[in-house]
N, C-alpha and C positions, 0 to 999 in steps of 0.2 A: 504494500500500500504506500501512496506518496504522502510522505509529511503533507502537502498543501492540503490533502484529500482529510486527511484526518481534522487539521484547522479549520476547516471550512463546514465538513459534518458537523464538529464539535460547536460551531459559531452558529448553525442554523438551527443545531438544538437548542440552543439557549438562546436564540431570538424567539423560536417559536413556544419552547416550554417557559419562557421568562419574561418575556417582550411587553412591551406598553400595546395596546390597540390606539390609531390615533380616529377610527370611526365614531363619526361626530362632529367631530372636530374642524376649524376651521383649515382645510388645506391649501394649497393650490395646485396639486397636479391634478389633471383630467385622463381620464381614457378616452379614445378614440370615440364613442358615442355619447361620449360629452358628460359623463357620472363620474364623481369624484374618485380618485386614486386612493384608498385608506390604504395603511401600514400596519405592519407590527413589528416593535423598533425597539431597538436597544441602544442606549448611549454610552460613549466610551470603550469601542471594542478596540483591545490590542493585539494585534497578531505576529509572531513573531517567525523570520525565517531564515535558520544561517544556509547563506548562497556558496557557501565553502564545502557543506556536506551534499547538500539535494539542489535541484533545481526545483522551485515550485510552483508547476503545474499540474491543473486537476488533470486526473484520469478520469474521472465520471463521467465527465463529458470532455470532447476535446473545445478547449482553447483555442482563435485563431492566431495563432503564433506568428505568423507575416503581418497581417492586420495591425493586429498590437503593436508590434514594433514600427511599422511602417506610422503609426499616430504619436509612436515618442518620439522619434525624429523628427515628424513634421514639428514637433511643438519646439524641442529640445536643441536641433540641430540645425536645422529649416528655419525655424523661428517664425513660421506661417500662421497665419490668420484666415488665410484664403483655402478654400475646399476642393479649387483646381490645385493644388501641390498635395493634395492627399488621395490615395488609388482604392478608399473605400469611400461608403457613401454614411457614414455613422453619424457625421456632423451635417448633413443635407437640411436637415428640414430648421438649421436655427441660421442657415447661412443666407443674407439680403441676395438678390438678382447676381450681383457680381460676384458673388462666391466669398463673401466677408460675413466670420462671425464678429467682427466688432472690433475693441483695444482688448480681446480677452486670448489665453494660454501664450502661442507662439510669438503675439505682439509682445506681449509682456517680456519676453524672454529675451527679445531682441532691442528692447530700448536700455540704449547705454546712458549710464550715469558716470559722476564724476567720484573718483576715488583718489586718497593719497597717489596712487600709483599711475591715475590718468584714470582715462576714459574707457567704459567696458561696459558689455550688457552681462547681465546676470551667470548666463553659460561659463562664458570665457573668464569671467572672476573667478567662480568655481575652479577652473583650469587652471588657474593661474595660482591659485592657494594653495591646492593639491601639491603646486610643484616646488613653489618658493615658499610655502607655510604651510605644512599639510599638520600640523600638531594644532593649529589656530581651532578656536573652537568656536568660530563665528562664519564656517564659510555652509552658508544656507542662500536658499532663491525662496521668491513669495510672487504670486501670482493673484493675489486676492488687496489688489491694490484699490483702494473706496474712493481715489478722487475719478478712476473712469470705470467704477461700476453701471455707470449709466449707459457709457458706451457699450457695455459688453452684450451680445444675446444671449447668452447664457450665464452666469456668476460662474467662478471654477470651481469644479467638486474635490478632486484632488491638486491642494493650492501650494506643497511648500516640500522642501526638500533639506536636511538638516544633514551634512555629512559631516561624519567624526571618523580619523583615523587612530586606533586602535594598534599600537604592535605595526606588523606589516600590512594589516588589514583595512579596506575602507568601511566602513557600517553608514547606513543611510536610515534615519525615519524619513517617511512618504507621512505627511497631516492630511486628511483628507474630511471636510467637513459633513460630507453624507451620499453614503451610497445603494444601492439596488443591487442589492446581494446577489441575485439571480443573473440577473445581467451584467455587471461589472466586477463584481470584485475578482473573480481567477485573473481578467484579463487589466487590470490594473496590478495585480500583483507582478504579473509575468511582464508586463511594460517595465516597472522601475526596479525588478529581478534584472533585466537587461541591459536597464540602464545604468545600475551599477555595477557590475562587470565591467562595458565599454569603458566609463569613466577611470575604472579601478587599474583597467590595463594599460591605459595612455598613460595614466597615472604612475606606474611604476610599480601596483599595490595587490593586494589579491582581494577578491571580494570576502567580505566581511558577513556582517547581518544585516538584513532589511526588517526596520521593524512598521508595523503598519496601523496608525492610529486613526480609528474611523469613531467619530462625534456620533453620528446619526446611520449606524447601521439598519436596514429594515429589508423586508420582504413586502411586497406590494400584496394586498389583495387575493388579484387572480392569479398572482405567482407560486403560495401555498398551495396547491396540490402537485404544482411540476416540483416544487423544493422537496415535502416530502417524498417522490418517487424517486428523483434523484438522488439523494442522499442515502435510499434505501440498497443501491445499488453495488455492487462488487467492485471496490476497486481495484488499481494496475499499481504494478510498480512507477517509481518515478522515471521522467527519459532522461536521456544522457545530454546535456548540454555542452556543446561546442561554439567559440567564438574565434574567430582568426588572430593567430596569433602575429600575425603581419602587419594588425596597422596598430600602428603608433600615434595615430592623429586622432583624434573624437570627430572631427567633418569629415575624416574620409569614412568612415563607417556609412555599410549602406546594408538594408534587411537580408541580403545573400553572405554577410558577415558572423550568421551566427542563426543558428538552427538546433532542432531538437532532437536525437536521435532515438532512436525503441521506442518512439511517442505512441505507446498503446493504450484506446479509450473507448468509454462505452459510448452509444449512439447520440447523438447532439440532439436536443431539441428544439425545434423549428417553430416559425410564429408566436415567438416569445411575445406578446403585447408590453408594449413599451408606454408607460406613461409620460405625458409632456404636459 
């Protein structure tokens, strides 16, 4: 069985056997026929995952593994805002006519400030700590910036990134102020599982632990009966994760830099209803 598969079982038992219901309640997400999104939500989940022993991704179901990573680049590396530089459609329906979600994720990442050291966006700070100060214990990013929450179409859900070197090791917490278990969490996990890796090997460093703090964890609604069946399921051993050991750059990394090997999983579930 994979580590992820057991934190993930273990996280959706104790949403569903422990959890708040927010039916009632005043919400805002809708379902597609236009009736409120209810939850059942737990606050302050912590999940933790050393990237040194496993790599974690569920076996339940499969993960898209190119997708994911193809969305941390675009934010991370790209520094995009636009939905024509992304090769999925998961961002489609918050993006205006021209393919712009707003000043939100990859804007953010790419406006540079002014620092003792000169001028740099958030990325390349990181890069640059890692190498000239990796013991610093301020080299973090934030995406949840309030003077252009107005601009943004969507607020960010997973907003901040705190990396602490350890020994030889990088360790990363991911803040994430609420998510949709069903749908997001594996593949947010396996995003910043990868993204600390890339950064750890440009870096000089090996991957450490990712730890993963969710505010507003919950299950939607009509998502408890596919959670229960899921979770009721057999799982796989973990896969083998490979990243190239070739580049040295963090911009030259591109999604054929790092893949999943014996990636074996139970059947995906399709027409997941997504709340907006």
């Amino acid at each position: 069985m994979s580590y992820a598969d057991t934190v993930f079982i273990n996280m959706c038992k104790d949403i569903l056997d422990n959890g708040v219901s927010t039916e009632g309640e005043k919400v805002r997400p809708k379902w597609e026929d236009g009736s409120y999104a209810y939850t059942i939500k737990r606050f302050g989940v912590v999940n933790r995952y050393d990237l040194s022993k496993e790599f974690p991704a569920l076996t339940l179901r499969r993960t898209a593994f190119k997708s994911a990573v193809d969305e941390v680049l675009w934010i991370w590396q790209k520094k995009s805002n636009n939905i024509h530089d992304l090769n999925s459609h998961i961002w489609d329906e918050w993006a205006d006519k021209d393919g712009s979600i707003g000043k939100a994720y990859g804007y953010q990442m790419g406006v540079k400030h002014q620092y003792k050291e000169g001028m740099m966006d958030q990325v390349d700070r990181v890069l640059f700590d890692l190498k000239e100060n990796p013991y610093s214990r301020r080299i973090m990013t934030n995406l949840y910036v309030h003077q252009d929450l107005h601009e943004m179409n969507l607020y960010p859900c997973a907003y901040s990134m705190t990396f602490n070197v350890t020994g030889d090791k990088l360790n990363a917490i991911l803040n994430q102020r609420s998510q949709d278990v069903l749908a997001a969490n594996n593949w947010n996990v396996v995003q910043y599982a990868v993204l600390l890796h890339m950064i750890a090997q440009v870096s000089g460093l090996k991957a450490g632990e990712l730890v993963h703090v969710i505010a507003d964890a919950h299950i939607y609604d009509r998502h408890i009966p596919l959670i229960r069946e899921l979770i009721s399921r057999e799982p796989y051993p973990a896969p083998t994760f490979w990243i190239n050991p070739e580049i040295h750059d963090f911009y030259d990394f591109t999604v054929d830099d790092v893949r999943l090997d014996n990636y074996q999983t139970g059947p995906q579930i399709k027409n997941i209803p997504i709340a907006v």
